[in-house]
N, C-alpha and C positions, 0 to 999 in steps of 0.2 A: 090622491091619485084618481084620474078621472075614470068612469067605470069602462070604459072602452078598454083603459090598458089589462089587456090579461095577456099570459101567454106563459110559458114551460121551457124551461132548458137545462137540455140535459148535453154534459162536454165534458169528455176526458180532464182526470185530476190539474192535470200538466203541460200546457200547451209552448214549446217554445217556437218561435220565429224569427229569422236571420240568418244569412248566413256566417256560415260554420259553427251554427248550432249542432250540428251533427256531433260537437266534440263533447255532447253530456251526455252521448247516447253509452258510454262504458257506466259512468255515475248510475244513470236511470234506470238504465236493465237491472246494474247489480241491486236494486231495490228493491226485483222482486224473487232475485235468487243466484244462484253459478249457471245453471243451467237454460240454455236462451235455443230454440229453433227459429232461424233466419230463412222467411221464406222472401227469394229475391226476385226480381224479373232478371231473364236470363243474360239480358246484355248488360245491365246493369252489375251485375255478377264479375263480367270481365274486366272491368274499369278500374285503374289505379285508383280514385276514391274509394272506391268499393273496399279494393285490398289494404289500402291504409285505416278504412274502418273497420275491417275485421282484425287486422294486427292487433288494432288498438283494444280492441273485445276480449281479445284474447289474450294479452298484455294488461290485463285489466286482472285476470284468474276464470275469465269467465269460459264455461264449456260453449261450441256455438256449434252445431248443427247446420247446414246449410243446404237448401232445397233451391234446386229450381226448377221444378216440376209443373210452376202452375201454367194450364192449359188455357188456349183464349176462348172468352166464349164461358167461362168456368162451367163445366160441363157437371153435374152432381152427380154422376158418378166417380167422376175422377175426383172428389170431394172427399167421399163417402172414402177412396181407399187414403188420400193424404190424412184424415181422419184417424183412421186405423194405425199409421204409422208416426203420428205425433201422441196418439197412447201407448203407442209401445216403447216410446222414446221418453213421454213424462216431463216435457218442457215444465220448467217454473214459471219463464214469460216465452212471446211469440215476436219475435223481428220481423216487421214487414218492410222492405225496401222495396218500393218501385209505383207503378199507377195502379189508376182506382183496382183494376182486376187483381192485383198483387193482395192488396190492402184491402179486400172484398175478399178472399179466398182467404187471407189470416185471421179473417175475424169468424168466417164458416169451420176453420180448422179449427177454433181455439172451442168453440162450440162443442165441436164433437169430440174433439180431447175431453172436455168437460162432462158430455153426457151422451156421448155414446150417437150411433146412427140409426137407422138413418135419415138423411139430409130433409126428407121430405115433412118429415113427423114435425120437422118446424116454420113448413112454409108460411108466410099471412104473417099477422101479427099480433106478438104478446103472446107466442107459442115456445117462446126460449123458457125451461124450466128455471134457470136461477142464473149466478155467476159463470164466466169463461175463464179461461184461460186468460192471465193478461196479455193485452196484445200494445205495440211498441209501434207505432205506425208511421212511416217514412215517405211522404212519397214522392216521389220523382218525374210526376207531370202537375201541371196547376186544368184542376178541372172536376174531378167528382167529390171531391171535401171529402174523402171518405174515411179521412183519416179523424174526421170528427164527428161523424153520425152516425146513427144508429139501425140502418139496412144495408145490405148484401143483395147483389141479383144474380142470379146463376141459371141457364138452361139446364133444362130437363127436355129429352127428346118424346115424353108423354103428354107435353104440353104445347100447346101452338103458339106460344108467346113465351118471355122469360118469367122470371117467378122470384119475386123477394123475398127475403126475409129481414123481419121489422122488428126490434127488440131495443130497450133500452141499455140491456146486457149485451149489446152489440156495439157499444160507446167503447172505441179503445182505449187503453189506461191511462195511455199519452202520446202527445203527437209531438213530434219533431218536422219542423216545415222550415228547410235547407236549402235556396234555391237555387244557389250552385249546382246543386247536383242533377238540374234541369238545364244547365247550359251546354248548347249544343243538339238538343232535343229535335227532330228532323221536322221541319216546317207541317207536315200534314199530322202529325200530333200534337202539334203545337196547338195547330188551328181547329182542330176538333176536339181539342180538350177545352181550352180557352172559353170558345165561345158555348160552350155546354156549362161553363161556371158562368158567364154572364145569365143563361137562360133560369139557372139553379136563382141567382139574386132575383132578378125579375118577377118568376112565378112564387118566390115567394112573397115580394113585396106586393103581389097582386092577388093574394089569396082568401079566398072567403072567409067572413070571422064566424067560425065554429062556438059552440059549447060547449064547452067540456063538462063531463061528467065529475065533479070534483069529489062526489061522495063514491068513485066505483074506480075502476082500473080506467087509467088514459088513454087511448088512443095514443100512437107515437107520436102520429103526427097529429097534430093542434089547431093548424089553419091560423090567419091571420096573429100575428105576435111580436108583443110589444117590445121582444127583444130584438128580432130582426129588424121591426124596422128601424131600429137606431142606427145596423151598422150595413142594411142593402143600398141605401143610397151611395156609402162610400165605396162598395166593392165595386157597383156599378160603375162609377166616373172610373176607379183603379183598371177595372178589366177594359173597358173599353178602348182607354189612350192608350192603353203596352199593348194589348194582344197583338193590333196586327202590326207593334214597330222588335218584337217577339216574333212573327212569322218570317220578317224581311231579313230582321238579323238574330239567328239563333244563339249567337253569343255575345248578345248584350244585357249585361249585368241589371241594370237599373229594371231594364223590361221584365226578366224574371224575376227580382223581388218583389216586384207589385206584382204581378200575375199572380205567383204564390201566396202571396197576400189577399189578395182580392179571391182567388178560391177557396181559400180557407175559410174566409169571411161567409164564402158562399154558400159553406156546407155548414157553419154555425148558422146559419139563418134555415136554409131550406130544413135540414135535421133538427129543425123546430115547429116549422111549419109545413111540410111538405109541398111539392110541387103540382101542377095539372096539369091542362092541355097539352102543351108541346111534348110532354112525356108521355102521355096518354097515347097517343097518336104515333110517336117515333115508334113504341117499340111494336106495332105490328108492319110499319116501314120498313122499322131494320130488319125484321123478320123475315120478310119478302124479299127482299134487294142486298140482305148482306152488308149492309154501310154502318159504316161507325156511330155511334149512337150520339153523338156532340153534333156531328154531319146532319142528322135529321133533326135533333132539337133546333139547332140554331136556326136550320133551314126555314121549318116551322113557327117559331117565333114570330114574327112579324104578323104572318097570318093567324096568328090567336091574338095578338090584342088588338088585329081589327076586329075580331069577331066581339071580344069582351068590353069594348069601348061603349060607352052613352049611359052609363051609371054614373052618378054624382061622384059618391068616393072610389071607383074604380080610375074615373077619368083623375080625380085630383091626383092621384097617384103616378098613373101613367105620367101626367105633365111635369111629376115632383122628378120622376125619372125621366124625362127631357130635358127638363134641366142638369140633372146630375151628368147626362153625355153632352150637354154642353147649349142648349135649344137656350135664346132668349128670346124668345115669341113673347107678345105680352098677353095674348089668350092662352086660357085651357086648353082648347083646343086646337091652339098652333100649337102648344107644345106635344101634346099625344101626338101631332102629326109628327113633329122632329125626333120623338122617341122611334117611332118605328122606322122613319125614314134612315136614322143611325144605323140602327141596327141591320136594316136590310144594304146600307152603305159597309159597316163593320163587315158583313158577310162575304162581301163581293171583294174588300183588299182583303182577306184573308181566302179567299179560292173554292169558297164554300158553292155548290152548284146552283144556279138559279131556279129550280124546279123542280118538282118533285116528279115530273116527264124526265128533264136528266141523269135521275138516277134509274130509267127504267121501268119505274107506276103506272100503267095504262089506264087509260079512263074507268075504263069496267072494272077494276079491280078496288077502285074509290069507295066503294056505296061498304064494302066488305071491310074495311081498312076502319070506315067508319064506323058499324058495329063491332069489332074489337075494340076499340080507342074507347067506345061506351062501359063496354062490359069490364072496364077497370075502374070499379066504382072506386075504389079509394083517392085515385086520381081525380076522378069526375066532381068527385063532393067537393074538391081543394078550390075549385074553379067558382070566381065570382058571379056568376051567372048559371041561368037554371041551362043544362047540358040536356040535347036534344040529338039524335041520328042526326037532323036537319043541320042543326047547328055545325058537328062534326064536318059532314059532306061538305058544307059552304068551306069551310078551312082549307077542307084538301082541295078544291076542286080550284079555288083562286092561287094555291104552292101547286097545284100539279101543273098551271098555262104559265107559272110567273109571276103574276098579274101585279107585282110592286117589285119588280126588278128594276125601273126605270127610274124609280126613284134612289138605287145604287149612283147614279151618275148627277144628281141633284149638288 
């Protein structure tokens, strides 16, 4: 093994994929007891699938609890009391149906079932005391993998940014990835979830090769890893060709089993390695302007791997990812060009805005935008290149004019 390959993964017992996987979800609960709280997303809730799998749960002997409480935004307060009433109730496992927020609030609840509140005492990471609750994860958009990794993000109104929580006791027990039950999903969360799982492959397959501490506690995330990259190239080529024929037509089958596929793939990769820039950066965007958090990743994107380009193994990579959206340039560096040019093309059929002026950003508010994005060192370290305010400000200031829109029409 060459001494470069290193890397950590950590992934629920049980992963299935396909659809009408959904129909092991009686088998797999009951594995870890009669009694199951289902925390659902609330439309999802109404949905004859929905009713035909709670039948079946319960046709099964199983008790099931059914929540649709979770608030957008996961607010930790509202955490802290769904908390209090999954201990008073004493779930065996935890049912998460729906997107990452659904599936990010069942892994905070099974938390606090497990060891009490409050929500705050575990922010950062490797601040999870032990074992959760098992949690059961469903989900019903293709875009945060969350049904395979090992943080949660939740607002806190003490905070000026959101705030994660990072544990490997945050890996759910097992994932069920169903994509049927994403058909029909409304074009604008299609398109923001989508292209938030492509950025997820990307930044990790562009992540700096860290050290890990082998003799002391790990870090969650690892940086550059030898397991992602066996399987980001292929999420990349899967996300990119369905997402936006997913956005046009929301009830084509073939579109969301690769979508689903391709994010799932996405969240074993980055909940390996973690993410940077384009993350770094969205969430004091979305802070500001209220936008979807896939909306400013993706938007982003393009504008960090110009910034990260001219490094030997940064650029081999970017080009390995030109290739995989489809570039046959025969340099290097035509291919980093056609990787970003893709993606800022992917963006524009999918309705995503061309700037970070469209969504609102004023110039003056750049320089400010930029010191946040910094002061997420955990992000920052993930990033193949030494991270600078300067550095930052260049990013936003080229997403806030456009300035590679025009290569959408290339």
């Amino acid at each position: 093994m060459s001494t470069s390959a290193v890397g950590t993964l950590r992934l629920p017992a049980r992963i299935h994929v396909g659809e009408g996987s959904r129909a092991q979800l009686p088998t797999l609960l009951a594995g870890y007891g009669r009694r199951a709280l289902a925390l659902v997303d609330p439309y999802v809730a109404g949905t004859p699938l929905f009713a035909e799998l709670l039948g079946a749960l319960r046709g099964a002997g199983l008790e099931v609890r059914v929540s649709t409480d979770v608030q957008p935004e996961l607010p930790a307060a509202s955490l802290d009391a769904s908390g209090d009433l999954a201990r008073a109730y004493a779930p065996d496992v935890i049912l998460a149906v729906g997107g990452g927020s659904v599936l990010d609030a069942a892994k905070l609840v099974a938390l606090l079932a497990a060891h009490g509140g409050p929500l705050n005492r575990y922010y950062g990471e490797n601040a999870v005391p032990g074992p959760v609750t098992p949690v059961v994860a469903v989900p019903t958009t293709a875009g945060t993998g969350s049904e395979v990794t090992p943080v949660a993000v939740v607002s806190d109104p003490d905070r000026e940014l959101k705030v994660g929580i990072s544990s490997l006791y945050l890996v759910p027990a097992a994932a069920v990835v169903d994509s049927e039950l994403a058909l029909g999903a409304p074009a604008g969360v299609t398109a923001h979830s989508g292209i938030d799982a492509l950025v997820h492959v990307v930044e990790s397959y562009t992540a700096a090769p860290l050290s890990p501490p082998w003799d002391g506690v790990l870090p969650v995330f690892t940086g550059r890893n030898v397991f992602s990259d066996t399987i980001a190239l292929e999420a990349a080529g899967r996300l990119a060709r369905w997402l936006p024929v997913a956005v046009r037509d929301p009830q084509h089958r073939e579109a969301r089993a690769n979508l689903a596929y391709g994010s799932l793939l996405g969240g074993m990769s980055f909940g390996a390695t973690g993410t940077h820039l384009s993350h770094a950066l969205q969430y004091p965007v979305g802070a500001l302007t209220h936008t979807p958090h896939g909306l400013g990743t993706g938007l982003l994107l393009p504008y960090v791997l110009e910034a990260i380009r001219g490094e030997q193994e940064t650029d081999r990579r970017l080009a390995e990812l030109g290739a995989a959206l489809g570039s046959s340039a025969p340099s290097t560096a035509g291919r980093v060009d056609d990787a970003i040019s893709a993606i800022v093309r992917i963006n524009g059929e999918i309705g995503l805005p061309g700037s970070l002026a469209d969504l609102g950003v004023t110039a003056d508010q750049l320089s400010r935008i930029a010191e946040l994005g910094l002061a997420s060192a955990r992000l920052v370290a993930i990033a193949p290149v030494p991270v600078t305010h300067g550095l930052l400000l260049g990013i936003l200031e080229r997403a806030h004019v456009g300035a590679l829109r025009e290569r959408s029409t290339r």
